[in-house]
Backbone as CSV, one residue per row, in Angstrom:
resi,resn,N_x,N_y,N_z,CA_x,CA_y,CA_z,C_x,C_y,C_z
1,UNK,-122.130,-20.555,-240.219,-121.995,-19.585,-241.288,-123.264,-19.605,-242.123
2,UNK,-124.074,-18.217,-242.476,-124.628,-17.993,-243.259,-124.651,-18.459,-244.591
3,UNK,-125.714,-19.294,-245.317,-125.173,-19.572,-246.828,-125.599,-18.947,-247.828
4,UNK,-124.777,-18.397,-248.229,-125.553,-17.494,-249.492,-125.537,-17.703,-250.746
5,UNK,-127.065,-17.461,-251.326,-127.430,-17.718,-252.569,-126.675,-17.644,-253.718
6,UNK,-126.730,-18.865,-254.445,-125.627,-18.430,-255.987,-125.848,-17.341,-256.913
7,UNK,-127.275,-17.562,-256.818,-127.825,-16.739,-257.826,-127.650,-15.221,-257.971
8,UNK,-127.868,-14.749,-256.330,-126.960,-13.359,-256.229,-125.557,-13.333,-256.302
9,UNK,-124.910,-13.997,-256.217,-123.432,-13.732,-256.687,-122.962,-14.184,-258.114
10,UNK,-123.967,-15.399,-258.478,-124.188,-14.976,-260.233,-124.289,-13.780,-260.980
11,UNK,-125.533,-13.119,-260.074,-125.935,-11.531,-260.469,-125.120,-10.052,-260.553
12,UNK,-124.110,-10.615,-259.407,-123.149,-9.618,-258.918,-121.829,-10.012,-259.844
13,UNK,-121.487,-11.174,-260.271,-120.744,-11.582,-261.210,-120.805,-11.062,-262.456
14,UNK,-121.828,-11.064,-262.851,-122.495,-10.467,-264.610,-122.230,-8.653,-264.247
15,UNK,-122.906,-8.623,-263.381,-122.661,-6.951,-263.423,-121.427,-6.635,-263.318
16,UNK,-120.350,-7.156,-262.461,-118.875,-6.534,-262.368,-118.109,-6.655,-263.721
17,UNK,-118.681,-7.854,-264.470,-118.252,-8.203,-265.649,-118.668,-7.633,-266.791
18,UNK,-119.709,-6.249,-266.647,-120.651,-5.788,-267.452,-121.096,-6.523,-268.775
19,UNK,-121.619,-7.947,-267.953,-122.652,-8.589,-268.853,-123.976,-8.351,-268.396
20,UNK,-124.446,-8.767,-269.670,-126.498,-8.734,-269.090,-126.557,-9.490,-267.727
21,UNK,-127.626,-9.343,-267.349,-128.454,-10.337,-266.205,-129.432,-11.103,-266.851
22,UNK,-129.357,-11.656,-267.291,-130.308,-12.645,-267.722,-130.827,-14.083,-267.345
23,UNK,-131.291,-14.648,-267.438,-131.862,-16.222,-267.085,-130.732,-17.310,-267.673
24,UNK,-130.334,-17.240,-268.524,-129.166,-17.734,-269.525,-128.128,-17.661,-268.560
25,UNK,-127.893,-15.944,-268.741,-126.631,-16.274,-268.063,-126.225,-16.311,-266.315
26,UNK,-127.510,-16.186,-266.019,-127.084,-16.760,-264.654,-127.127,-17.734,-264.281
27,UNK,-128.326,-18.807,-265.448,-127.900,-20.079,-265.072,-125.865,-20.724,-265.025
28,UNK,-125.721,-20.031,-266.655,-124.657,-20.635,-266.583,-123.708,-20.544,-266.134
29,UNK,-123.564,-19.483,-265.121,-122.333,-18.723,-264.257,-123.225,-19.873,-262.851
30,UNK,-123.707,-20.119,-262.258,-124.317,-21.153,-261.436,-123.908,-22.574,-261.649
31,UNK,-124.378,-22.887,-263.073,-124.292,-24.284,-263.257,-122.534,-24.160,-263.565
32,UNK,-121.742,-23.403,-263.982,-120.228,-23.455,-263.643,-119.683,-23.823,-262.346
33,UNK,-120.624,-23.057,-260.736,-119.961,-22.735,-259.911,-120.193,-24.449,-259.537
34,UNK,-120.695,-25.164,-259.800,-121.177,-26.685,-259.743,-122.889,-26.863,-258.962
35,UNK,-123.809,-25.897,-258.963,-124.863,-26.087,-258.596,-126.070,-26.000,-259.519
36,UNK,-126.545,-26.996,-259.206,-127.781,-27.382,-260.181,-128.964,-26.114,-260.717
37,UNK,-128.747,-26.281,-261.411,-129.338,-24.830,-261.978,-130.901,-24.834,-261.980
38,UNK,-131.388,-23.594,-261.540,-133.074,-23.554,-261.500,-133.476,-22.763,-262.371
39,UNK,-134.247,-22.747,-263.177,-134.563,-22.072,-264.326,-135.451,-20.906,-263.891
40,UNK,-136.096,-21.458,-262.997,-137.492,-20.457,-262.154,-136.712,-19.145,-261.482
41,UNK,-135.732,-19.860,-260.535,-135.003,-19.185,-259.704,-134.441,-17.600,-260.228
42,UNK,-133.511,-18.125,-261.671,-133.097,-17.418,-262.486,-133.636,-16.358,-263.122
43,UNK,-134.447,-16.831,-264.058,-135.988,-16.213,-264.542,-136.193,-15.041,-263.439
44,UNK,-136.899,-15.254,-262.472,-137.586,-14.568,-261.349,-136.217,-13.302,-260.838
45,UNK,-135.428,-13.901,-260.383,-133.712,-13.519,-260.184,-133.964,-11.558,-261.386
46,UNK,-133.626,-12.219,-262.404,-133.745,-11.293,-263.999,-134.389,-10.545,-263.821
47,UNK,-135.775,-11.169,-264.060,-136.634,-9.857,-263.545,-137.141,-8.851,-262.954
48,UNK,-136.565,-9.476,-262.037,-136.205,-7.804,-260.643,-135.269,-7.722,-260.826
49,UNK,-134.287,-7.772,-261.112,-133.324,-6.894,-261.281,-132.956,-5.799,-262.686
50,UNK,-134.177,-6.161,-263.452,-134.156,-5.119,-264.176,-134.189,-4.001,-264.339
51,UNK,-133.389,-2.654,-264.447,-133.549,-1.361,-264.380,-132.678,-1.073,-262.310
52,UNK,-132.505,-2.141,-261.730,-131.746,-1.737,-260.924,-130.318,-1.302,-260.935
53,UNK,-130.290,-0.202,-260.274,-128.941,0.740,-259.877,-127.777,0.007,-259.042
54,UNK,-127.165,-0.846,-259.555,-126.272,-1.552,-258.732,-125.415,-0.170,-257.811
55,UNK,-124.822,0.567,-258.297,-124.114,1.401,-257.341,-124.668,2.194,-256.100
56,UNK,-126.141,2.213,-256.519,-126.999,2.896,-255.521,-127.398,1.907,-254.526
57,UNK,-127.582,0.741,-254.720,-127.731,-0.636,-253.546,-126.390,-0.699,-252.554
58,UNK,-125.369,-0.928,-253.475,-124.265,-1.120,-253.133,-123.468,-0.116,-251.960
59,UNK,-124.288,1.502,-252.571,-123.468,2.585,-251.644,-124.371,2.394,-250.111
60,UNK,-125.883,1.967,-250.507,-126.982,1.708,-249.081,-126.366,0.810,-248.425
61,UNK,-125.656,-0.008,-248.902,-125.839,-1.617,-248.280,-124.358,-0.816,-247.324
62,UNK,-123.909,-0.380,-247.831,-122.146,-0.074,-247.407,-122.225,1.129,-245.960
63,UNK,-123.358,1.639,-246.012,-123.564,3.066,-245.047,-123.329,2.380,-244.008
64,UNK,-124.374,1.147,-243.652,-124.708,1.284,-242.180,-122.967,0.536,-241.937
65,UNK,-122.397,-0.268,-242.546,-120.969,-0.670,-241.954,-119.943,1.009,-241.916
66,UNK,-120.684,1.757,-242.174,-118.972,2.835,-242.152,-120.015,3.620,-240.794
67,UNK,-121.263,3.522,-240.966,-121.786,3.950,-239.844,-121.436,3.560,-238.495
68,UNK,-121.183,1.938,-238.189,-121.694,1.396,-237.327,-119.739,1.292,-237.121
69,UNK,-118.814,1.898,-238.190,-117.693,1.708,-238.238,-117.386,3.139,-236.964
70,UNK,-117.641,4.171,-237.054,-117.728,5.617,-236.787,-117.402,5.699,-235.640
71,UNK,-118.260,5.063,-234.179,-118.201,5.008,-232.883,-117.138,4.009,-232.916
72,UNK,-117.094,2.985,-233.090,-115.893,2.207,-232.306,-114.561,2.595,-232.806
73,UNK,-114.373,3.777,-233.789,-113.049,4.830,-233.905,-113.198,5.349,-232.574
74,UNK,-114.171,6.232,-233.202,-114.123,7.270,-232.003,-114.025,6.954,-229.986
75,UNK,-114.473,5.451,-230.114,-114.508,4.923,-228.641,-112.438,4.473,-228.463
76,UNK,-111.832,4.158,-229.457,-110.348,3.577,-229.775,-109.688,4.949,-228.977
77,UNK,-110.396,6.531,-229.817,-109.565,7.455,-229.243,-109.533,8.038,-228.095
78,UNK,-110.648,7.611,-227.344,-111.244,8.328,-226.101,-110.269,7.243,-224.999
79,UNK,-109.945,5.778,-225.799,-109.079,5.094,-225.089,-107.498,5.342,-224.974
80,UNK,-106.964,6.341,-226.449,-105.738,6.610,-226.170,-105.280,7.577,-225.484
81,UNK,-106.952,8.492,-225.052,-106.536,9.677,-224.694,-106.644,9.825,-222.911
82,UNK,-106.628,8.459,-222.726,-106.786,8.595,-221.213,-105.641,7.690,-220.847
83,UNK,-104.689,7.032,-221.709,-103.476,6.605,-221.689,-102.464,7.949,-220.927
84,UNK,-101.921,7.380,-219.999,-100.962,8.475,-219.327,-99.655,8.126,-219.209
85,UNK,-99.007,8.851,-219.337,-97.582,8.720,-219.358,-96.959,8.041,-218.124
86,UNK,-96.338,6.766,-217.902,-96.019,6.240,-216.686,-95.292,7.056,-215.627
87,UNK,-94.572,7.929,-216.033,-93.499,8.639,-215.291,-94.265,9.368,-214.570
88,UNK,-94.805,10.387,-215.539,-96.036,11.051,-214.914,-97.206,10.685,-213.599
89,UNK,-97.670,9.726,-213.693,-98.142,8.629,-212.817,-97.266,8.438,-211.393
90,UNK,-96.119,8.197,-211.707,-95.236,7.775,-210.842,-95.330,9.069,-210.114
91,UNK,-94.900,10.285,-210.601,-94.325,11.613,-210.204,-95.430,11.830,-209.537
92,UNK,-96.822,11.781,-209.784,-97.652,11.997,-209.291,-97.775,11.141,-207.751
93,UNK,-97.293,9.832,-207.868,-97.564,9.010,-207.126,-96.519,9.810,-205.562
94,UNK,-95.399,9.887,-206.079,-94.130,10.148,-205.251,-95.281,12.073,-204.749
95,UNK,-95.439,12.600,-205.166,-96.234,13.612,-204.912,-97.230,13.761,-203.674
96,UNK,-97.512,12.579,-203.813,-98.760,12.065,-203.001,-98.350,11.895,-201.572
97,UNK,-97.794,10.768,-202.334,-96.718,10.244,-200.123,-96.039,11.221,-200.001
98,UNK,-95.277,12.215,-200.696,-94.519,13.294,-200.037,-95.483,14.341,-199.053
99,UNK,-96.421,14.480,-199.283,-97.355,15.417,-198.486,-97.947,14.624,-197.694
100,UNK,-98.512,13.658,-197.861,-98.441,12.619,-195.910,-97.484,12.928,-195.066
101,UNK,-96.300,13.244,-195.229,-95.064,12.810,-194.710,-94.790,14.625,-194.005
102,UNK,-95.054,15.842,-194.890,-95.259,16.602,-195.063,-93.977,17.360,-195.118
């Protein structure tokens, strides 16, 4: 498993919570979650994320999964639609040997 950074889910924490992003408080949403807090990390963290559009990341980040969601629908229906009715099958089958037989 992938490990992912506190500091972005510090970041993502403050915003759902519509608090600032700040150095402060992402240390202390970090140093809560029990990890040793980096001041640099934080700092640096803040500062790019200033003036960012959380909903506009969020709707990018989300495309390519409804994208990549799209075909394997559409492959599900191409599978129900070649599902055939057993009887049918059968009838067909009995169809078959009846005209060998003639």
């Amino acid at each position: 498993m992938t490990k992912i950074d506190p500091y972005l889910h510090a970041a993502l924490l403050l915003k759902g919570a519509d608090k600032e992003i700040s150095e402060a408080h992402i240390l202390a949403v970090v140093k809560a979650a029990g990890v040793d807090g980096d001041s640099a990390k934080a700092k640096v963290l803040a500062e790019a994320l200033k003036g960012v559009n959380f909903e506009d990341v969020l709707k990018a980040a989300a495309a390519p999964v409804a994208v990549a969601a799209a075909p394997a629908a559409a492959g599900e229906a191409k599978k129900e639609e070649k599902k055939e009715d057993p009887a049918k099958s059968e009838a067909a089958a009995a169809e078959g040997l009846a005209s060998l037989f003639g």
